[in-house]
N, C-alpha and C positions, 0 to 999 in steps of 0.2 A: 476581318479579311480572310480571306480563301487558302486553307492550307494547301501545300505542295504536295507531290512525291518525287524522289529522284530515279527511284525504280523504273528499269528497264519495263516499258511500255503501260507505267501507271497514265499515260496522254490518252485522249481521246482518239487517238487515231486509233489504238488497238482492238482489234478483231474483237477481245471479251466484251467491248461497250455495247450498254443496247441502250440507244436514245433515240423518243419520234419526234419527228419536227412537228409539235401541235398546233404552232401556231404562224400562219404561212400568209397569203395574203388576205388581210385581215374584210368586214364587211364594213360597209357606209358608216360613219360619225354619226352622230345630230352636232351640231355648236357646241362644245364643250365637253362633250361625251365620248367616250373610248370606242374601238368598232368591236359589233355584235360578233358572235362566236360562229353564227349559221355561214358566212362565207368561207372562215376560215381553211387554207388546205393546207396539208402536209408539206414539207419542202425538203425533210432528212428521209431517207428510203432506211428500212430496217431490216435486217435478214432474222429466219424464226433461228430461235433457241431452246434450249433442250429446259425444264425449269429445275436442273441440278444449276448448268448455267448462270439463270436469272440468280439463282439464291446465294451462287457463291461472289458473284458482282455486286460490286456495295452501292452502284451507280445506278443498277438496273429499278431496283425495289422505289427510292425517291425519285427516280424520276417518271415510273408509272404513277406510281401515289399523286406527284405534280401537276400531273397529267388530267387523273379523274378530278382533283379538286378544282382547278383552273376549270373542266367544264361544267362539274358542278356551280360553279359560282362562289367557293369559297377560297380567295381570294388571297388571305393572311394564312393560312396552312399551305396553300400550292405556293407559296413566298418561299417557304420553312422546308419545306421537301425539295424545292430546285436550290435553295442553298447548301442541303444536307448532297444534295449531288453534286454543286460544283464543289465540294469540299473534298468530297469519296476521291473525283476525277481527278486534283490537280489541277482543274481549270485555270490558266493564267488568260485576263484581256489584252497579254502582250504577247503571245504565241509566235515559236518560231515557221508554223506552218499554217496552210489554210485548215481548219478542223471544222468539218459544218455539225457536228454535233454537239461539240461546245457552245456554238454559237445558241446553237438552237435550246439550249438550259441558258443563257441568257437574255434570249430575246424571249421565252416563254415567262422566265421571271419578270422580266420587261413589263408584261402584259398583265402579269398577275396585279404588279403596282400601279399599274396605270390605272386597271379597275376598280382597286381600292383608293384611289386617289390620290396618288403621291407620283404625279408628271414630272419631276424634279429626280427623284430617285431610279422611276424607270426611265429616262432618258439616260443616263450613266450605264444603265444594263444595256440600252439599245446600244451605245456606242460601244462597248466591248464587244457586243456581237458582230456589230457590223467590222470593229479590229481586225475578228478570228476569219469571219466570211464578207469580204463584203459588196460580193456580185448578190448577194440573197436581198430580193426587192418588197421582200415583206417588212426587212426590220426598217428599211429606210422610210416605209408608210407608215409602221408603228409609231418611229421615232418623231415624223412629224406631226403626228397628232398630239404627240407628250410638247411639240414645241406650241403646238397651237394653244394649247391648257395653259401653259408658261406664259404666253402672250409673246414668244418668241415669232413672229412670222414670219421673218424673213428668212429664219433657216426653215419652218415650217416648209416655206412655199420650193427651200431649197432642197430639202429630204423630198417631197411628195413630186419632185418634179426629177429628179435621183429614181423612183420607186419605178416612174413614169418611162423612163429610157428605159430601163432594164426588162420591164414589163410595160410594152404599149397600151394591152389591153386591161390594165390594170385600173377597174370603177374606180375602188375604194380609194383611190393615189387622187384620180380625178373629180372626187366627193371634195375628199379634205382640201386639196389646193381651193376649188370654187368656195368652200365654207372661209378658205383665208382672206382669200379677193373678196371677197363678202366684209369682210371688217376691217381691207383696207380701202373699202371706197371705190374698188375698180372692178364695176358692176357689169362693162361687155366681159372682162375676163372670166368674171362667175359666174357668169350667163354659159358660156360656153364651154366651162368644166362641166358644171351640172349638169347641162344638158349631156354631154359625151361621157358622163358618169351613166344616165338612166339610158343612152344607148348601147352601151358596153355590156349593163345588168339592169334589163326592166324591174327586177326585184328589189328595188331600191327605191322604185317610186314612193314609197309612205314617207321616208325622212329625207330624197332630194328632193322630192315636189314644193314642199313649202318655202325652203331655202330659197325654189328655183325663183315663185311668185314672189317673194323679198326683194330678189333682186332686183327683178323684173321692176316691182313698182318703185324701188330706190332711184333704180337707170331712167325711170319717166319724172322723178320728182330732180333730179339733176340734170336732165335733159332742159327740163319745164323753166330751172334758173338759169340755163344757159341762151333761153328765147328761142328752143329747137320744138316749137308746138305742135308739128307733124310727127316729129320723133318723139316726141312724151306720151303724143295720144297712141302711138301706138304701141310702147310699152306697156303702157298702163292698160290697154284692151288687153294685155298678154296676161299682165297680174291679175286682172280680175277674170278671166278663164280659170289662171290655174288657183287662184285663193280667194274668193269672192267674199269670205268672213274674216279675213284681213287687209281687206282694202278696206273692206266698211269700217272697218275697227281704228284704222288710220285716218281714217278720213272725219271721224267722229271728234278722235284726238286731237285733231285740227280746228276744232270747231267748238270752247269750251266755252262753258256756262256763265256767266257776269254774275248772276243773282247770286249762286254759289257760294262763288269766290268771296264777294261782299260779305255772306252771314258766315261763311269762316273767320275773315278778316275780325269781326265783332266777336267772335268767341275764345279767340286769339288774346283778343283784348284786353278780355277783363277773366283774368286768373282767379282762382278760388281754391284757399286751402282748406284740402279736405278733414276728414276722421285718419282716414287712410296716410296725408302725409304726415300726419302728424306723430303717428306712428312709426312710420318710416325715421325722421327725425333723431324720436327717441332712439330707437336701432342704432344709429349712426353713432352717436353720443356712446352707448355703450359698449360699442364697438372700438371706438376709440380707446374707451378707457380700459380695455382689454375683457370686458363680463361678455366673454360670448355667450353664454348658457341665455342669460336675458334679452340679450341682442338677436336671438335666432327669434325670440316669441314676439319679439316688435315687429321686425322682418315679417315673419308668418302671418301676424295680425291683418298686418297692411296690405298681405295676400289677400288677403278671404275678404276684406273690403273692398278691394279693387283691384283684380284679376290680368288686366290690362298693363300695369305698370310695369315697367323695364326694371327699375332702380332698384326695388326691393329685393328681386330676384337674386341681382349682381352682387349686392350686399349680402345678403344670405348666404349665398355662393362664395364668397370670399370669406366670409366666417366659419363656412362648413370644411374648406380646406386648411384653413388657421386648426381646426379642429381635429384635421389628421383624417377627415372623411370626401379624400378624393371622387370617388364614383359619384355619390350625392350631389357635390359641388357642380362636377361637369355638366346637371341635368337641370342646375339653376340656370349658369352660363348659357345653357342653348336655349332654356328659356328665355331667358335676356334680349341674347342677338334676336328670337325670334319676334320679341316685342319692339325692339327699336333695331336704328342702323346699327351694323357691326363697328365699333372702336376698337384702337388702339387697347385700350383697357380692357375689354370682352378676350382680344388677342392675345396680351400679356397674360393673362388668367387661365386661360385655355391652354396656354403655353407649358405653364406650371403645372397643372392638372394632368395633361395630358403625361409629362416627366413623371409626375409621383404615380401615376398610372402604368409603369414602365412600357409607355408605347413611346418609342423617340422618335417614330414616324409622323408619326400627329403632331408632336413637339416642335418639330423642326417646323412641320407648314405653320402653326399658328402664330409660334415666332417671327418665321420669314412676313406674316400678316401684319405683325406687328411693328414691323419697321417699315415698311412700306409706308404704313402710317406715323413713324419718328422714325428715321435711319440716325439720330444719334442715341440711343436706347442702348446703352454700353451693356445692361443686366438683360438685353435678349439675345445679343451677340453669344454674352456667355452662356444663356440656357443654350442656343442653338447649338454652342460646339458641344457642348454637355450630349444632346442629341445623339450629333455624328458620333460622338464618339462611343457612345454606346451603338448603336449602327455600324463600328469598322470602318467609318467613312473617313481613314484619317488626315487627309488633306485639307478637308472642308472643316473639319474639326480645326485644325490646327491653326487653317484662314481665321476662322472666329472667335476663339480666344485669344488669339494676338490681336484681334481689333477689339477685342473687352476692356485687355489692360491698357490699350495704346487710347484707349476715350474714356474709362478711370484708372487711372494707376492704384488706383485705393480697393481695387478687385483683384490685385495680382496675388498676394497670399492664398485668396480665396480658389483662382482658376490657375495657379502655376503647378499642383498634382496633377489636373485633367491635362495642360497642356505638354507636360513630364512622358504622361502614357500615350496619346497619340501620336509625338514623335519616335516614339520606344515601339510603338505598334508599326506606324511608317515603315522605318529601318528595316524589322522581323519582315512587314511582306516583301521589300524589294529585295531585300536576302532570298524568300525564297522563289519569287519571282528568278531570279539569276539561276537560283540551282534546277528550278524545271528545265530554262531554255538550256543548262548547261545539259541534263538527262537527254535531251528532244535528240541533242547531236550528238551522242555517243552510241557506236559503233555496234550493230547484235552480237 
């Protein structure tokens, strides 16, 4: 959590801060994707300073540092330098005043985690920003592309359409709402975001055009079941204009092979154990019986036999961390996922990995992966809060280890120290949470 000052004009509002808004309104998404950096404009104005200034300001230094790594592209450093400034500033997300400075080291953190892929974390920095300012129509487009990654869409379409008031001409707002309409089925609406996204910024045509022809042929293949056959031919003349190697491509998909199918079907059939699982096998057995040293060269064997397999991988990976060799293990794991579907068990692993790796960021998403797939998984609850709470997230920490012990009670010894410090942590921030806003209102 974000330390205080009580000091006469340690807030953002004072003259000595130098903070640039880097990150203003943002460019065009793809599906799933954060907005690129090239639209981005400023929205904090800066006045120049002297660089005795800059140096004797603890605020100034990380948050230029922030600055170049966020356009750099390095993503977990620009994190670390805009926390090291809300920390310098006193930054509180519950301010007794409007301060667009603040805001703008929150919502540039925002962005920093949205790129490194943590939607969940940076929506909490958008929301603090938009607390401190929240006529600024950039965080409210940020925020909703972190709900769109969430699968949140209903605040999605309700942030980008916030972004949209504030800012009419605002593509990027009217990108991300058309990509949400897009995945709730309401294909005139994403029809005509998209379109009034690429007329607001022709430069957006490479990532709206394809969305646009998605639509377009979606709205003729639900026209086509509604018996509207004038209406479908002329979407679909629309989608084959603007995508003519993704009609085809659907249309193929529509139209699948019998013969195929059948000599799958017969190889399905008849199973064959190989060299390869038999190896595997072994592995398992010795693994069991605690011989990792032997159980890694069954594993490995059944590698180099058959390259293809998920299973060995996973196993491997789960014996190289029993082993104390985190970094190894994770690069089995994405092996794994990348051979088969992702599981529950891929998630729980990764989950652990990621902790003994101290990144609580990854910790937390692979967890939250993992319940999605079991929501009664009482030992991911508890890594989760483990996460937050290495994170400062103490609420969210504190949520998920009282749902560890409350679905095993036979975990409470083990998570009642973690849950001990996040309430101790709580406490300390909104102490000092009170003594800022008490500083904000005392007298020059």
């Amino acid at each position: 959590m974000f330390s205080s000052r009580s000091t006469r004009g340690a807030c953002f509002g004072s003259a000595a801060v130098i903070c640039v808004g880097l990150v203003g309104c943002s460019g065009a998404v793809g599906d799933g994707d954060v907005a690129p950096q090239t639209t981005t404009q400023p929205t904090d104005e800066t006045t120049p300073t002297s660089p005795v200034a800059v140096a004797l300001n603890p605020v100034a230094e990380p948050t230029e540092a922030g600055g170049k790594l966020l356009a750099a592209g390095d993503y977990e450093q620009a994190v670390e330098q805009f926390t090291r400034a809300i920390k310098a500033a006193g930054a509180s997300a519950q301010p007794v005043v409007v301060d667009t400075a603040a805001a703008s080291l929150y919502r540039n953190r925002g962005v920093a985690y949205l790129r490194m892929g943590f939607p969940d974390t940076a929506k909490e920095d958008f929301t603090a920003s938009i607390a401190i300012a929240p006529a600024d129509p950039a965080t409210y487009e940020q925020r909703a592309i972190a709900y769109m990654q969430l699968g949140d869409l209903f605040n999605a379409i309700r942030d980008s359409t916030q972004a949209i008031r504030l800012n009419p001409r605002n593509a990027a707002a009217y990108h991300t709402r058309g990509l949400v309409y897009l995945r709730r089925e309401q294909f005139d609406r994403s029809v005509a975001d998209l379109e009034q996204a690429l007329a607001e910024d022709p430069a957006l045509t490479a990532v709206a055009t394809p969305k646009l022809g998605e639509a377009y042929y979606r709205w003729s293949e639900q026209l086509a079941d509604d018996g509207d056959e004038a209406g479908a031919a002329e979407k679909l003349a629309r989608a084959e204009l603007l995508v003519p190697e993704y009609v085809l491509a659907q249309q193929k998909i529509a139209e699948p092979e019998e013969v195929e199918v059948a000599v799958l079907e017969q190889t399905v059939a008849k199973p064959v154990i190989t060299e390869a699982v038999e190896h595997f096998n072994r592995g398992v057995e010795l693994q069991i019986r605690g011989e990792n040293d032997q159980a890694i060269i069954e594993f490995t064997e059944s590698i180099t036999l058959d390259r293809e397999q998920a299973a060995p991988y996973l196993r491997r990976g789960e014996t190289l961390l029993a082993m104390g060799f985190p970094d190894t293990a994770l690069e089995d794991f994405q092996t794994a996922e990348d051979r088969g579907s992702p599981s529950a068990e891929i998630h729980r692993l990764k989950a652990r990995t990621y902790l003994a790796l101290e990144s609580p960021h990854r910790a937390a998403m692979s967890a939250t992966d993992a319940l999605h797939d079991n929501p009664g998984d009482a030992s991911m609850y508890a890594l989760r809060g483990e996460a937050y709470l290495q994170m400062e997230n103490w609420d969210r920490a504190i949520v998920d280890l009282e749902e560890a012990i409350r679905r095993d009670p036979g975990l409470k010894d083990a998570v009642t120290p973690s849950l001990t410090a996040a309430r101790k942590g709580r406490s300390e921030a909104q102490a000092k949470r009170m003594q800022t806003a008490y500083s904000v209102t005392m007298p020059e």
